[in-house]
C-alpha positions in Angstrom: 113.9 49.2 96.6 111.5 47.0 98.5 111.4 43.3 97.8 108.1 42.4 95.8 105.9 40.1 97.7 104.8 36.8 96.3 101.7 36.9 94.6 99.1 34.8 94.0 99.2 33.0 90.4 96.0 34.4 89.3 93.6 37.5 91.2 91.3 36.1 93.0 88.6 38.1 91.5 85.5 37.0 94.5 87.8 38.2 97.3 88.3 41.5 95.2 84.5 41.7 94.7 83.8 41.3 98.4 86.4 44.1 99.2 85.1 46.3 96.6 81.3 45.8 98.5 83.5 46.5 102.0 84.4 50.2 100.3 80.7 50.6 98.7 79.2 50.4 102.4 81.0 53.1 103.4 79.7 56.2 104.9 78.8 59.2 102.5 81.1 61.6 103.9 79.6 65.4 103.5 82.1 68.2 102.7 81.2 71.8 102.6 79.5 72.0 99.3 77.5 68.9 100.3 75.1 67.4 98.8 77.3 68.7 95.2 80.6 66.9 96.4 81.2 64.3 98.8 84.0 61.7 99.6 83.2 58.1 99.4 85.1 55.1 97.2 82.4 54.9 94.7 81.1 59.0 94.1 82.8 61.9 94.4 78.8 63.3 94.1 76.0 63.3 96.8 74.0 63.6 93.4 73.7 61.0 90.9 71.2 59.4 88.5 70.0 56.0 89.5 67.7 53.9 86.9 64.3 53.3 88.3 62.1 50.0 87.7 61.2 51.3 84.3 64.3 51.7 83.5 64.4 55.8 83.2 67.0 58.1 85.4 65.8 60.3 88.0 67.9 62.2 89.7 68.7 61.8 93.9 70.8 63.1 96.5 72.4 60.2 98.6 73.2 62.6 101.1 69.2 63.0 102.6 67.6 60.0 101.0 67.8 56.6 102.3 65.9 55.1 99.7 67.9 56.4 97.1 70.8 55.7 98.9 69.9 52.1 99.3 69.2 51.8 95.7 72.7 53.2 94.3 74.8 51.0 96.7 72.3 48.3 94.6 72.6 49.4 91.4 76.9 49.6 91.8 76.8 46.4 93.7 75.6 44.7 90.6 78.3 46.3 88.7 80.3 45.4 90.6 79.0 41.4 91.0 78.8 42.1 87.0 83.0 42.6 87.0 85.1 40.1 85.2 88.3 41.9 85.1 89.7 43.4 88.6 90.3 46.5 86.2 86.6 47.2 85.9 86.5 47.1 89.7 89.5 49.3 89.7 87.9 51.6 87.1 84.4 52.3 89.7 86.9 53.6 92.7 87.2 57.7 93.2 90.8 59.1 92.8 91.4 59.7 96.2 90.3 55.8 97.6 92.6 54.4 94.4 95.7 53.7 96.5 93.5 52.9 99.6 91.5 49.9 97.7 94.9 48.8 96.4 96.4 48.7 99.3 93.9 46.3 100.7 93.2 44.3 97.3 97.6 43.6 96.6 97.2 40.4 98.3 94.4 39.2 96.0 96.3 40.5 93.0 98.1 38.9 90.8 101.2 39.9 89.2 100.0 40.5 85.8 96.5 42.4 87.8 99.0 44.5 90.0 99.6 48.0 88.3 103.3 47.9 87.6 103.8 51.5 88.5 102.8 50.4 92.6 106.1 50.4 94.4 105.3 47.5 97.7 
């Protein structure tokens, strides 16, 4: 069993919040059955709703829309600013970028923050 690193005493929750922006800048990557599923940290969908200035949904594909692109990554970025637990970060990440964002948020991660099932 590997040795478990030293952690900090408490998660440093602004270094995990500027990771966490780091994954949500991300390329959209396409798959086959673009725009309906794509691979990126934040969507598993190239079609989402986003809340518009008047605070309805419309619906947009980030896959051929830059504006509506632009205004997802703000919409989650304020989510994510809006965290106060690493957990609700945690809880925004696709399955398959879950280990990969872990990987690179353990050293901000404190002991009690660091999912106990993670073998280092």
């Amino acid at each position: 069993m590997a040795s478990k690193r030293n952690r900090p005493a408490e998660t440093d929750l602004r270094k995990l919040k500027v990771l966490a922006h780091t994954f949500l800048e991300l390329d959209i990557e396409p798959t086959k059955i673009s725009p309906l599923v794509v691979k990126h940290p934040f969507t598993d969908n190239g079609i989402v709703g986003i809340r518009k200035e008047d605070g309805n949904i419309t619906v947009a594909d980030l896959t051929s829309d830059p504006t509506s692109l632009r205004v997802w990554r703000e919409q989650c970025g304020r989510l994510i600013d809006n965290a106060e637990k690493p957990f609700e970060i945690f809880q925004m990440i696709t399955n398959p970028y879950k280990l990969a964002f872990l990987k690179h948020a353990a050293p901000f991660l404190s002991e009690q923050d660091m999912p106990a099932h993670i073998v280092e």
